[in-house]
N, C-alpha and C positions, 0 to 999 in steps of 0.2 A: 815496306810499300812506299813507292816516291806520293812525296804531298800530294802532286796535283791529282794522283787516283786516290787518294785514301780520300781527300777532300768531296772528290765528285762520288764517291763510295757511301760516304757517309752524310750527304746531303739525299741519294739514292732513299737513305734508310728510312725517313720521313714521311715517304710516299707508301712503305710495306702493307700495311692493313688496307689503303686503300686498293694494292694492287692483288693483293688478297682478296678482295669481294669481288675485284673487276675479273682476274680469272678462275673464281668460282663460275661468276655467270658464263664462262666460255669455255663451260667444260665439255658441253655440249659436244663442242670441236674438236677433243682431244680424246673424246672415248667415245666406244660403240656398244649399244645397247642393243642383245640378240635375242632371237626368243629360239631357245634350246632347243635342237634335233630330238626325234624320237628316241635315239639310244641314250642319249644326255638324260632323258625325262626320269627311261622308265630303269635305268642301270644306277644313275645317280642324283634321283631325285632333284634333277638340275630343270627348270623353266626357266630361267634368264641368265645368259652368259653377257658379262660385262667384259670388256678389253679396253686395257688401256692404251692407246694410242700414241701418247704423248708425248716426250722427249721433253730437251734442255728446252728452257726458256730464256732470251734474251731481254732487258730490261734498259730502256734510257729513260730516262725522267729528266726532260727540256726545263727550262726556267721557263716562271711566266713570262717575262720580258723578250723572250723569242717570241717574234713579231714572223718569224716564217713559223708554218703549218707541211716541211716537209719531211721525209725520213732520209738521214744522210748516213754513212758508213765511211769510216776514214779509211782513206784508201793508201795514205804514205806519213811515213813518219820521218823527218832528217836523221834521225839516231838509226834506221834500220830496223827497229823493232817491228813485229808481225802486226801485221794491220786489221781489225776487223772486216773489211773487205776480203782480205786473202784467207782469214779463218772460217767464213762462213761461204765463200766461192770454192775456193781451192781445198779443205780441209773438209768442207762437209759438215763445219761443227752448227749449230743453233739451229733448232727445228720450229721453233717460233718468237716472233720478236712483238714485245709491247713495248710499244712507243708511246712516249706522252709528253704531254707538256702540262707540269704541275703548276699549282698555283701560290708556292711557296711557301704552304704551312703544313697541308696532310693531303690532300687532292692532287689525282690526275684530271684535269678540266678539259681536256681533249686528247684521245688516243685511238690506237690502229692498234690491230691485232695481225701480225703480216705471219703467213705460210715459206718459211723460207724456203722448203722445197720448191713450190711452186714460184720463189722468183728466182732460184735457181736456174730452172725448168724454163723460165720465160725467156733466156737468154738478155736480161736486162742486167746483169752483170760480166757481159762478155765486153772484153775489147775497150775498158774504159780509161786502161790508162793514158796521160795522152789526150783527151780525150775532149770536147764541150761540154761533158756531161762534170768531169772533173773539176774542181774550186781550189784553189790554196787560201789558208787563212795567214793571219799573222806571222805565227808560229812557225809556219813554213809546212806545218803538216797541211794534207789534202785529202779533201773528202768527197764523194758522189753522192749525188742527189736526186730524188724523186719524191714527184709529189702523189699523194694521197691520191687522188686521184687516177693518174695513171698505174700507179701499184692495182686499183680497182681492175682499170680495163683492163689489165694483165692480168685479172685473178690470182692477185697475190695477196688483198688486203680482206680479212677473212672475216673480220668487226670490225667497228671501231663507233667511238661515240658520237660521230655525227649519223651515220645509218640508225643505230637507237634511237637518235633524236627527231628521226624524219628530218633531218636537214641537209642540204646540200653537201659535196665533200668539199676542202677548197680547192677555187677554181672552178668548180661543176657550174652551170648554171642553172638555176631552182625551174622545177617543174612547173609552168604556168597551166594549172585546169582550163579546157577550151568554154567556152560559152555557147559555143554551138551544139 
């Protein structure tokens, strides 16, 4: 495994128990809970069919010191290697992604829970190479970006701990209750 993934692999590791309880609580999302047909009932003593829904999970865990709040996907590597962009566009692969930004010891302290079908499906990854939506870092690799927010309006962002928190997404601007 080249350093710089084993590196980012096993700073990942840190985060596991935390993201262990975080998708516990969002299981909700990932399975369906039925109440058994008649034949079900009385042929095989069946009153609740559970189904799992769920698929691969995608996992980043941000450094605290990411001062941005958005979710990016490298979209070009200089070596030619396959891009996260073109594995989950083009391949189909990851059926959900937790995003987060850890707090450097065992915590995720802010995360999104994204439906990749549905940003699939939003056409929010068509057409980006090229693109404004596009960045290059140092490194020469490039990534796309979206924020929290607009992943919302496009019902792709399915949790994440600011909607637990009652609080704004970033960028949103906070609900003022009227007085009138």
């Amino acid at each position: 495994m080249r350093q710089d993934v084993e590196r980012d692999w096993r700073d990942s590791q840190r985060y596991m128990p935390h993201v262990t309880e975080i998708l516990r609580s969002l299981a909700h999302h990932i399975i369906n809970i039925e109440i058994a047909d008649e034949e079900a009932d009385m042929k095989r003593a069946t009153d609740v069919v559970i189904r799992v829904t769920g698929g691969d999970i995608g996992l980043r865990a941000r450094k605290a010191s990411c001062g941005f709040r958005d979710f990016t996907l490298r979209s070009a590597r200089p070596s030619g290697v396959r891009t996260e962009l073109q594995k989950v566009r083009d391949d189909g692969y990851m059926d959900w992604f937790l995003y987060g930004w850890g707090d450097g010891i065992a915590k995720l302290t802010d995360w999104g829970f994204i439906g990749m079908a549905s940003l699939r499906a939003s056409g929010l990854l068509d057409d980006i190479e090229g693109s404004s939506r596009e960045h290059r870092n140092n490194d020469g690799t490039k990534f796309v970006q979206y924020s929290l927010l607009e992943l919302n309006q496009n019902r792709c962002l399915i949790d994440s701990s600011y909607q637990r928190a009652g609080t704004p997404l970033p960028g949103q601007r906070p609900v003022i209750p009227s007085l009138w």
